[in-house]
PAZAPA-4460 file (N, C-alpha, C; in steps of 0.05 Angstrom, whole numbers, plus 32768, in hexadecimal, padded with zeros to 4 digits):
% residues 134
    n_x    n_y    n_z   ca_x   ca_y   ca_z    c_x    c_y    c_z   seq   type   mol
   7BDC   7F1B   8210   7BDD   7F2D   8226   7BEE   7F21   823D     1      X     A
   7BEB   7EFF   8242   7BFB   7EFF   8254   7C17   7EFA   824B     2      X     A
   7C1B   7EF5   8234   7C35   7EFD   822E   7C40   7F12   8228     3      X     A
   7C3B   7F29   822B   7C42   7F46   8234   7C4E   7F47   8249     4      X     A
   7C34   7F47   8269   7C32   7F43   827A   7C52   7F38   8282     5      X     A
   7C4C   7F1C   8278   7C65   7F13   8280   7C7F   7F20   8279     6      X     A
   7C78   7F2F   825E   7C9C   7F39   8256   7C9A   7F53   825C     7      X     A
   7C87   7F5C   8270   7C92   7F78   8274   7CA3   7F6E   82A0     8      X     A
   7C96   7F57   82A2   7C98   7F54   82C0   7CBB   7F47   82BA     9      X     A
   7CC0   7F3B   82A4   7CD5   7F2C   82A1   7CEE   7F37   8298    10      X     A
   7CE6   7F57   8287   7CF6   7F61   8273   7D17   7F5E   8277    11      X     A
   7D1B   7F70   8294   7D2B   7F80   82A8   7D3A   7F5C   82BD    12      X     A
   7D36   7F49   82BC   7D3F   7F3D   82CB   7D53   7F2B   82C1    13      X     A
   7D6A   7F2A   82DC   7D87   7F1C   82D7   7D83   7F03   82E9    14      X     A
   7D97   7EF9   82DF   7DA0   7EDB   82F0   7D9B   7EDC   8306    15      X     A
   7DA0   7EF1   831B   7D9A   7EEE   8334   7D7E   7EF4   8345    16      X     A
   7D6D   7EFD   8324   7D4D   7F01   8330   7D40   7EE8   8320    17      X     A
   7D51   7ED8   830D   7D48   7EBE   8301   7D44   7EB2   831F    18      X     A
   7D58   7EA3   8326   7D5E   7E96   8341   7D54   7E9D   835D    19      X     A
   7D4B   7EAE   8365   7D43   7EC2   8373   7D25   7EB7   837D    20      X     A
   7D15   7EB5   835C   7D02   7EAE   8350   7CF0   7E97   8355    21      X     A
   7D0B   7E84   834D   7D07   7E66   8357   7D00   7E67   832B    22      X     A
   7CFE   7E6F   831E   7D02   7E63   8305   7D1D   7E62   82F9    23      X     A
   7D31   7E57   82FE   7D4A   7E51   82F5   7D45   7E36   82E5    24      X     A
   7D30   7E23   82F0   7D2E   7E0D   82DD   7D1F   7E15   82C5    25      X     A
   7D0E   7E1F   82CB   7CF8   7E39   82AE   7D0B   7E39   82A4    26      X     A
   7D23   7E48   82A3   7D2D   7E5E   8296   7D3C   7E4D   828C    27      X     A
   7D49   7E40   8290   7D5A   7E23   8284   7D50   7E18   826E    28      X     A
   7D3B   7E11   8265   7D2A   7E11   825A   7D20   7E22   8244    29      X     A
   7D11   7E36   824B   7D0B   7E4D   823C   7D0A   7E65   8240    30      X     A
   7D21   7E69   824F   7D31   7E89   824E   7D19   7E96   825A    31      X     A
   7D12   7EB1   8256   7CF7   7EC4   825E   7CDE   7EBC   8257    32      X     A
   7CE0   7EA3   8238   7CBC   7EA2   8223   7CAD   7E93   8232    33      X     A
   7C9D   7E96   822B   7C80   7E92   8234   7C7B   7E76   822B    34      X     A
   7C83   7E65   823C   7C79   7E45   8239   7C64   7E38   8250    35      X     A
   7C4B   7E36   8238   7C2E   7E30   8244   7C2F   7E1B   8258    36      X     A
   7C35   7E1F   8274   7C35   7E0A   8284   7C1B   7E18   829A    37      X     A
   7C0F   7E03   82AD   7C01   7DFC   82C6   7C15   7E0C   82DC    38      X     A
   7C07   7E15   82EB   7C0E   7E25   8303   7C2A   7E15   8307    39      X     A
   7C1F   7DF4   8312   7C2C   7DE0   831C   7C41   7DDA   830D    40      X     A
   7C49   7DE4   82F3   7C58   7DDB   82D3   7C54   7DC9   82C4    41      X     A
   7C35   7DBB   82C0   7C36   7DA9   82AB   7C30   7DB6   829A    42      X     A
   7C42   7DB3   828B   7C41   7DC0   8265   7C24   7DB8   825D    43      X     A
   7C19   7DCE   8251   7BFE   7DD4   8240   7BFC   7DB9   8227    44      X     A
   7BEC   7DAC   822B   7BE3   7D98   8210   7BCE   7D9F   8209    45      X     A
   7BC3   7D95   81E5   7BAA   7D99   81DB   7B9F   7D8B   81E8    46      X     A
   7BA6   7D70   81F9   7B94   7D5A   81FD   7B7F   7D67   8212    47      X     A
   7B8F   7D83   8219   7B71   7D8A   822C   7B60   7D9B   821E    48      X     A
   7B58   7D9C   820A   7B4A   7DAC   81FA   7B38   7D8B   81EF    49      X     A
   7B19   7D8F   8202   7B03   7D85   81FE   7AF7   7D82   81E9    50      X     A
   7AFB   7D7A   81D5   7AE6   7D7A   81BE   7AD5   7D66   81B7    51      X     A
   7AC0   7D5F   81BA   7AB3   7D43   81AC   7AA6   7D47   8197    52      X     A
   7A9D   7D61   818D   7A8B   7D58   8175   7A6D   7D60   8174    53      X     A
   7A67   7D5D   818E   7A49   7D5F   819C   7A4E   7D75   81A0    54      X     A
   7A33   7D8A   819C   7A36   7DA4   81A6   7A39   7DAD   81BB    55      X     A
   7A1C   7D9F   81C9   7A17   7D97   81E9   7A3A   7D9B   81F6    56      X     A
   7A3E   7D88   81F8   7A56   7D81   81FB   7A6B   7D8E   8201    57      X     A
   7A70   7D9A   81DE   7A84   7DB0   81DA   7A83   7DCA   81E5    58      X     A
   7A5F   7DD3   81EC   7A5D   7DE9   81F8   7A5C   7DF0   8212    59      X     A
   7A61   7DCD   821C   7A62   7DCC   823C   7A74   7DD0   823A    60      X     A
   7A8E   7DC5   8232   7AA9   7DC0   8233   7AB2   7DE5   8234    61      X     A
   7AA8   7DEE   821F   7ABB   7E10   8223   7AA8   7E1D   8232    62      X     A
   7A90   7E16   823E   7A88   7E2A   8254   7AA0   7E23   8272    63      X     A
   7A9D   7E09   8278   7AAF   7E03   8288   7ACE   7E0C   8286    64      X     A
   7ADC   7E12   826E   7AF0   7E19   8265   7AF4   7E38   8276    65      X     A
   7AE4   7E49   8267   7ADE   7E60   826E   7AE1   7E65   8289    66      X     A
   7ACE   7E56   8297   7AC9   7E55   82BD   7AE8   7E53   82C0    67      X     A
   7AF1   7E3B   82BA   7B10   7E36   82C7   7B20   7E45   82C5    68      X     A
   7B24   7E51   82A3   7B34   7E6D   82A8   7B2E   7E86   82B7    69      X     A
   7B14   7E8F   82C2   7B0E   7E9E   82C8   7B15   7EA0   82F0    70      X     A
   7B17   7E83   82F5   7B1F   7E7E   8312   7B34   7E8C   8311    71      X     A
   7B41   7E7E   8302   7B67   7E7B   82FA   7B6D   7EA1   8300    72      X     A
   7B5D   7EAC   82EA   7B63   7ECB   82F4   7B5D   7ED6   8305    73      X     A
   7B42   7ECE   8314   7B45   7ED1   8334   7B53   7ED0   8347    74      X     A
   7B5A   7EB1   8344   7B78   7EAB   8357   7B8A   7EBD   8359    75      X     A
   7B97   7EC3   8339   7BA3   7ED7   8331   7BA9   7EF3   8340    76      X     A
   7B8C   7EFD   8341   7B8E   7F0D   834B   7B8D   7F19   8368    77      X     A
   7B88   7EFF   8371   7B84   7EFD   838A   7BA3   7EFA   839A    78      X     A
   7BB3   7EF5   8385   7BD5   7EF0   8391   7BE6   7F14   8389    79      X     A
   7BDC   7F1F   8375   7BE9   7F2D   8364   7BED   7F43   8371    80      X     A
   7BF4   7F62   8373   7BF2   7F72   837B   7BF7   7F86   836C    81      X     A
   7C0A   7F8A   8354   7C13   7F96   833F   7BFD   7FA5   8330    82      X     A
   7BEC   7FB9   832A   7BDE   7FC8   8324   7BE8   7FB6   8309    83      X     A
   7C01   7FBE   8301   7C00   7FBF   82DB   7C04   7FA5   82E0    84      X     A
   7BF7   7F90   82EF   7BFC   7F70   82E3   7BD7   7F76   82E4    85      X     A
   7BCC   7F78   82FE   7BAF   7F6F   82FF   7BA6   7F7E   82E8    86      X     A
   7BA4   7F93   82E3   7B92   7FA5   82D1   7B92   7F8D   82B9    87      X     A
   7BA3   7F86   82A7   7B9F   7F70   8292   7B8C   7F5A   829E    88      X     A
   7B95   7F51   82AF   7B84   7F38   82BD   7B6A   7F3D   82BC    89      X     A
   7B65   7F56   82D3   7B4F   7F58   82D6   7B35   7F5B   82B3    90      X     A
   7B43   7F60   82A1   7B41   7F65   8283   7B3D   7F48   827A    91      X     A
   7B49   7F3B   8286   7B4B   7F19   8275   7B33   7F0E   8285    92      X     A
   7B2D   7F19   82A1   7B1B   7F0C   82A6   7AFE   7F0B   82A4    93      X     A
   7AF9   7F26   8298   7AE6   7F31   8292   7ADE   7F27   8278    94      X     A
   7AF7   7F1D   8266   7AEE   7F10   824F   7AE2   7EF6   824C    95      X     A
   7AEF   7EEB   8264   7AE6   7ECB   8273   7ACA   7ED1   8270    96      X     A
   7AC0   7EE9   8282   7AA5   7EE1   8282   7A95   7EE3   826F    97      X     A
   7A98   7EFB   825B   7A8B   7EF5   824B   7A85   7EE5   822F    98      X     A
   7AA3   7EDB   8224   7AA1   7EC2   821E   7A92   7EA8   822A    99      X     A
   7A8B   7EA4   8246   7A7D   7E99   8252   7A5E   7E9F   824E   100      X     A
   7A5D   7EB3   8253   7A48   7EBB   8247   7A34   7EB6   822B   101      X     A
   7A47   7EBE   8212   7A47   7EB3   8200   7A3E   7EA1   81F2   102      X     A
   7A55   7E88   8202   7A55   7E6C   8202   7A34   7E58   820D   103      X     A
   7A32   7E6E   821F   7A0D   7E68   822E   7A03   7E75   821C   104      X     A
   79FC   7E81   8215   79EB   7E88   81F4   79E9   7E6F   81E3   105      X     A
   7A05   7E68   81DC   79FC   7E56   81CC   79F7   7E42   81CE   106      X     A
   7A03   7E39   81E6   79F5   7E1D   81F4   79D2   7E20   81F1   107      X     A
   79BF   7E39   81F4   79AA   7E39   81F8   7996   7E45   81E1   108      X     A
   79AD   7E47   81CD   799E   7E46   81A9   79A7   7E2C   81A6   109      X     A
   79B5   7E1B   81B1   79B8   7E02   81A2   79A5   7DE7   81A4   110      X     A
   79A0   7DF5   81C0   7989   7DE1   81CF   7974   7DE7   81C1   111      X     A
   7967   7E05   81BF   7951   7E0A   81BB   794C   7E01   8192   112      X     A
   795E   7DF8   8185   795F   7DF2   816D   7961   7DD6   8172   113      X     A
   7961   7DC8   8181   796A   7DA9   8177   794F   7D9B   817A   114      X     A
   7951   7D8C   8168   7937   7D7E   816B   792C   7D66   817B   115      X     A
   7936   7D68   818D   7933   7D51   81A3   7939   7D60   81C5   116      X     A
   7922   7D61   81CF   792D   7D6A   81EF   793C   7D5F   81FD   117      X     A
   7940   7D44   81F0   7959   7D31   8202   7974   7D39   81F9   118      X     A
   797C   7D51   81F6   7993   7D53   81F2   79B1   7D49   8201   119      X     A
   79AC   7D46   8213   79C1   7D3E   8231   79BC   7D1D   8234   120      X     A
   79AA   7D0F   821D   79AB   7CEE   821A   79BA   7CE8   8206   121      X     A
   79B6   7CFC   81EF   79C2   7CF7   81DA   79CD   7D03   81C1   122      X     A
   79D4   7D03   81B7   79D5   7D0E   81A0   79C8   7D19   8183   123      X     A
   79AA   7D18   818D   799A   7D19   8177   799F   7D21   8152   124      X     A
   79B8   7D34   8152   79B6   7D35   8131   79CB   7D17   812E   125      X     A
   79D8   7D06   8135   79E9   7CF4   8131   79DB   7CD5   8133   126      X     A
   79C3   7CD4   814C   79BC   7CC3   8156   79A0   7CC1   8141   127      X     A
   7998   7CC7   8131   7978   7CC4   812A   797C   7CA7   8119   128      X     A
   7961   7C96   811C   795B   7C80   811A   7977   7C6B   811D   129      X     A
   7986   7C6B   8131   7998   7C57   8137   798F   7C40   8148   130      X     A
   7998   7C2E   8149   7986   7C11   8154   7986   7C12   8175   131      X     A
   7999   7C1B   817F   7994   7C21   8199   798B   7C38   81A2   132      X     A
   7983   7C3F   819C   7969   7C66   8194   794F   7C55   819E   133      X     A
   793F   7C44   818E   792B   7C39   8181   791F   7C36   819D   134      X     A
***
């Protein structure tokens, strides 16, 4: 969606609305496409994609995920003014939440299945009878 977004805002524009813009270095680069960068432009890595293994963990990691994108489309919309840009947004952000949502579900079947209430000490299906457990 936001690469729509983007190629319907981008379709119609020449060199002098590149520049205009302030993306002439973008565009040097990668013309109109959609390259996953930070507001600020640091290009998108996996390395930010949280994974350990632990559920706990993993399900903190994309509830928090969720929250951050869901700012992100706030901000968004808080700068935007374009009816046909927010309407998608406001759409993406609504998905934020309930993916969030979701994500708290299962954080709270996961808890309620594990067999140790110390979940947030340790690892209980990984950690059983290990010598520093004892």
């Amino acid at each position: 969606m936001i690469s729509a977004i983007l190629y319907q805002l981008t379709r119609n524009m020449n060199e002098d609305d590149v520049k205009k813009a302030g993306l002439d270095t973008y565009f040097v680069d990668h013309t109109a496409g959609v390259y996953p960068v930070a507001a600020a432009g640091v290009p998108f890595d996996a390395k930010y994609i949280g994974v350990k293994g632990d559920v706990i963990a993993d399900l903190t990691e994309d509830l928090a995920a969720e929250q951050k994108a869901r700012v992100t489309y706030d901000n968004l919309l808080r700068l935007i003014d374009d009816r046909d840009v927010c309407e998608p947004l406001k759409f993406l952000r609504e998905r934020e939440l309930v993916h969030y949502q979701r994500f708290g579900d299962a954080m709270r079947i996961a808890q309620d299945n594990m067999d140790s209430r110390n979940f947030y000490g340790w690892n209980p299906s990984f950690d059983k009878g290990k010598n520093c457990r004892k």
